[in-house]
N, C-alpha and C positions, 0 to 999 in steps of 0.2 A: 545629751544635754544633762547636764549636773553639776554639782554646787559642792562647795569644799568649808565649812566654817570655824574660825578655830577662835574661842573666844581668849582671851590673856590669863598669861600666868601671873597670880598675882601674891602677894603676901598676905597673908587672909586673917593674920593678928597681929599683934605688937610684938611677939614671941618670936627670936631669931630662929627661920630655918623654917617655920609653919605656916605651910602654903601649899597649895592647891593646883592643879592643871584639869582644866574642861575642853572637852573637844567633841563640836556637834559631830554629827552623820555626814558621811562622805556618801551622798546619791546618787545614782543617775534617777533623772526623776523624766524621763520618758517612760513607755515600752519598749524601747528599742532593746534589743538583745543586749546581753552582758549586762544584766543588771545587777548592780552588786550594793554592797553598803560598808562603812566603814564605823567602826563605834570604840572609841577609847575610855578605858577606865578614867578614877582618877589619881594624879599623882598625890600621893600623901605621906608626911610622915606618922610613922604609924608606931612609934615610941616618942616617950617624953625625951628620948638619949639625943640631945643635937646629931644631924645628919641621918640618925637612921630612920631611913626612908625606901617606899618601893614605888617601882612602875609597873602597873599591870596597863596592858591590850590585849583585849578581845578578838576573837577573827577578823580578819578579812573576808569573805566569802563570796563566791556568785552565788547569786540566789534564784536561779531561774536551771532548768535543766538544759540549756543550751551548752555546748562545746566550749572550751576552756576553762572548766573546771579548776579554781586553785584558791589557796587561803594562806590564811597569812598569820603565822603566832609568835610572840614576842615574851619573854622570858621575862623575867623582874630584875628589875635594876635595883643591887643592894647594895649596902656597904660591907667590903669584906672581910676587914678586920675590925678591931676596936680600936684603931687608931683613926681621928676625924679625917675627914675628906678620900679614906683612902674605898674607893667602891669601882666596881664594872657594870657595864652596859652588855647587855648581851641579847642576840638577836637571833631566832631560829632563819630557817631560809622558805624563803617565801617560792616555793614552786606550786608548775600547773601540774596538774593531778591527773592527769589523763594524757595520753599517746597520740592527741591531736597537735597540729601543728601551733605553734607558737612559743614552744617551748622553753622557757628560761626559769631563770633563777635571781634571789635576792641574796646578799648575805652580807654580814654587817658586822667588822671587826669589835671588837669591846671599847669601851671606854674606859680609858685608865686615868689615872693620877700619875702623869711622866715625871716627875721626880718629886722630891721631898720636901720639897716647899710646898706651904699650906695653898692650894688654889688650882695650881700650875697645874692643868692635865687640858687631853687633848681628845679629840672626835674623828674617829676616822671612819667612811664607810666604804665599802665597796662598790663596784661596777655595779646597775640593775640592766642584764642586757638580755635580748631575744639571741637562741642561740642557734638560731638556725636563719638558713638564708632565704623564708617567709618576707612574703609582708608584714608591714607593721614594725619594722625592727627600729629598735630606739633604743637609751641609754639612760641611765642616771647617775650622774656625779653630783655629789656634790663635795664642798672642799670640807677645811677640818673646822671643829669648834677651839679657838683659844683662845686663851688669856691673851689681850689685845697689847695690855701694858702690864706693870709692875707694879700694880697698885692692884691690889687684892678686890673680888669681884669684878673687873672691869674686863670682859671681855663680850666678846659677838660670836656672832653663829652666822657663816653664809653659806649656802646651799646653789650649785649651779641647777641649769635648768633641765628642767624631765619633758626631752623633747622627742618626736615620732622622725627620725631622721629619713625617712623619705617620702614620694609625692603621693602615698596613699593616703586616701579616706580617716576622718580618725585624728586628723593632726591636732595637736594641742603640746600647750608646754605650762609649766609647771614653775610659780615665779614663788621665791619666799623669801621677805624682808629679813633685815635684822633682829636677832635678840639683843635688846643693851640696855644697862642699867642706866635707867634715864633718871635718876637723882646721884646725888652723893652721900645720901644715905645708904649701908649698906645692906645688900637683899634686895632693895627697891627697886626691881626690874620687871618690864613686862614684854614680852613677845606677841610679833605683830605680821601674819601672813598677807601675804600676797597675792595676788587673783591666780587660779587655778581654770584653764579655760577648756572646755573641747570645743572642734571643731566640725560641725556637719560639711560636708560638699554641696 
């Protein structure tokens, strides 16, 4: 049993581009084994230069000495050059740290600027899969982030679901709304998650 909170990204002054990302603790707030937590930085720009900005996250971690040991580190999302919008996303890989079974992996292509128009780039991740033929085996897809239309800012983010594809113990999935710029102002967008559920038997 545990709880997922992600409060909105918001624009946090009149200042183009200066704004903020908050994100509570990812719990289980049982005893039940596999206790873990999840704790995100926040996103900030971190010069007065428009765009340049970074993403720090923190571990993932279990936090109990129980079996499936693995954590989670996430690298800084910068921009690369000194030309606006052009920056990557980069993501370490999320593996179990120990020779028990469950064994998988995260891994999470970059984020680029796909071409040279001011906006246009794209979100691609990877499979999250158990790579053994254990229980528990499940997957994570989700699709890409794009520019929705032709009109500068306007795009979504949708994410498939993080589900436990078979009838063990443990099921749960994993739902997450749309990001969209819900003015026509622009910057003025906020992201808005979805219920995150587990499931006891």
């Amino acid at each position: 049993m545990w709880r997922f909170y992600l409060a909105s990204l918001v624009q946090v002054t009149n200042i183009p581009y200066m704004w903020r990302f908050y994100l509570a603790s990812l719990v289980q707030v049982t005893n039940i084994p596999y206790m873990w937590r999840f704790y995100l930085a926040s996103l900030v720009q971190v010069t007065n230069i428009p765009y340049m900005w970074r993403f720090y996250l923190a571990s993932l971690i279990q936090v109990t000495n129980i079996p499936y040991m693995w954590r989670f580190y996430l690298t800084s999302l910068v921009q690369v050059t000194n030309i606006p919008y052009m920056w990557r996303f980069y993501l370490a890989s999320l593996v179990q740290v120990t020779n028990i079974p469950y064994m998988w992996r995260f891994y999470l292509t970059s984020l680029v600027q796909v071409t040279n128009i001011p906006y246009m780039w794209r979100f691609y991740l990877a499979s999250l899969v158990q790579v053994t033929n254990i229980p528990y085996m499940w997957r994570f897809y989700p699709a890409s982030l794009v520019q929705v239309t032709n009109i500068p800012y306007m795009w979504r983010f949708y994410p498939a679901s993080l589900v436990q594809v078979t009838n063990i113990p443990y099921m749960w999935r994993f739902y997450l709304a749309s990001q969209v710029q819900v003015t026509n102002i622009p910057y003025m967008w906020k992201f808005y998650l979805g219920s995150d559920r587990f499931y006891f038997n």
